[in-house]
N, C-alpha and C positions, 0 to 999 in steps of 0.2 A: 504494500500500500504506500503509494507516495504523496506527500502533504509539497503543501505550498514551498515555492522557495525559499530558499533562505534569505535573499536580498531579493528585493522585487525589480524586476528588468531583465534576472540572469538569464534566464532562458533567450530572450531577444540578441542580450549579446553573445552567447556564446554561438545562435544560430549565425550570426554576422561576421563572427568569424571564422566559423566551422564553414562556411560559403567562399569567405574570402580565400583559407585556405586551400581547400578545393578545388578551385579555379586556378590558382598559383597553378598548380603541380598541376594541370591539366595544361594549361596555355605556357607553362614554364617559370624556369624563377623568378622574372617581373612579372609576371601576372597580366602577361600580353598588352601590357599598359604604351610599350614601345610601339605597337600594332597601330596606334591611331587612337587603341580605345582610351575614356577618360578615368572609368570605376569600376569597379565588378557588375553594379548592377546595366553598365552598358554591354553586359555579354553578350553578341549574340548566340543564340542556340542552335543554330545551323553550323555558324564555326565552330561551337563545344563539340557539336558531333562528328563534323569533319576530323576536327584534331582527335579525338574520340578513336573516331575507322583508323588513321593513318597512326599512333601510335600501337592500335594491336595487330596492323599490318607488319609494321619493325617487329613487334615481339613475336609474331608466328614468323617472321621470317628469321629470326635469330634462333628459333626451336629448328625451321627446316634446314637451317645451317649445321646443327648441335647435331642433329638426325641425320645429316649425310656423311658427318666427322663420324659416324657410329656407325654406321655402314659401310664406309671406307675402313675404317679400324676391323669391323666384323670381317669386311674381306679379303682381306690382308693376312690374318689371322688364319682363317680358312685355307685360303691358299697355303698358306706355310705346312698345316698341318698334312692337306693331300698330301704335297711333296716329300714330309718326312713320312706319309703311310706309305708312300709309291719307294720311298727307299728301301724301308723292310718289309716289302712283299720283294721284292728286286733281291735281297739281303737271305729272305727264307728261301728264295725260288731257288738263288745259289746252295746254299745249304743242303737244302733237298737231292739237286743232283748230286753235290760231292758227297752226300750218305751214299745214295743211290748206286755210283759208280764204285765207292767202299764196297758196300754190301755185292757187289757185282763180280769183285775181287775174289772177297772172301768166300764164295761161293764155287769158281770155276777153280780156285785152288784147294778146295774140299772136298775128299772124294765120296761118291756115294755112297747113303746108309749101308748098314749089312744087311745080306739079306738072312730070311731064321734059318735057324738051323735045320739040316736036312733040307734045304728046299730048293734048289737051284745048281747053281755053279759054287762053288765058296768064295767069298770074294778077297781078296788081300791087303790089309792095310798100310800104311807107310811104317809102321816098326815088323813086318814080316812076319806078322799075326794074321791067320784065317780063321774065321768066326770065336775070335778069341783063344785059339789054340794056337803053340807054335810051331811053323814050319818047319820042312826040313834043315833050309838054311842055319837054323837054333839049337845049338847041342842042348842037351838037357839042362845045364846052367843058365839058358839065354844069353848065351852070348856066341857072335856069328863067330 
């Protein structure tokens, strides 16, 4: 609940200045007094809203500035990151064949499994072992 003022007038003046202020920082620090005009209350209200449009014209164009510095920076960024994924897929791709041809190695110099016992030919491994038994080659000490 609000009662009378406390001084009588305040509200008038504080409207008169809370106006004059306003106007300032709308028209600029004179108070567009340089413009021709004489007061505040010779404002007119077609220039208020002109100046009005073309100050939030400056500020959306200072966001669209802000928004494409963040767009260039996003793509920038972007771009960096493809190129260091395109290096280690390049990095694994290497990798993969030199496993690849490792494993490729160790394969053709491995001879094959044995075959079971009783079943085939016998086969003979590189210490002069046939199905786990020693050949002739092996006196009974194993040694050739």
């Amino acid at each position: 609940m609000t009662g009378p003022p406390a001084w009588p007038g305040t509200d008038y003046l504080y409207e008169q200045y809370r106006s004059e202020t306003l106007s300032r920082s709308v028209l600029g620090e004179r108070g567009g007094y340089d413009n021709g005009l004489t007061s505040p209350d010779s404002v007119n209200p077609e220039e208020l809203a002109t100046q009005s449009v073309r100050i939030k014209e400056e500020q959306l164009r200072r966001e669209e500035e802000k928004l494409r510095e963040v767009e260039l920076r996003s793509q920038r960024e972007l771009s960096e990151k493809r190129q260091e994924l395109m290096a280690k897929e390049e990095l694994l791709r290497n990798l993969e064949a030199r496993l690849a041809a490792a494993q490729q190695q160790v394969n053709s110099a491995t001879p094959p499994p044995p075959s079971p016992i009783g079943s085939g030919p016998a086969s003979t491994y590189h210490d002069g072992y046939a199905n786990g038994m020693p050949t002739a080659a092996h006196d009974s000490n194993g040694l050739q």
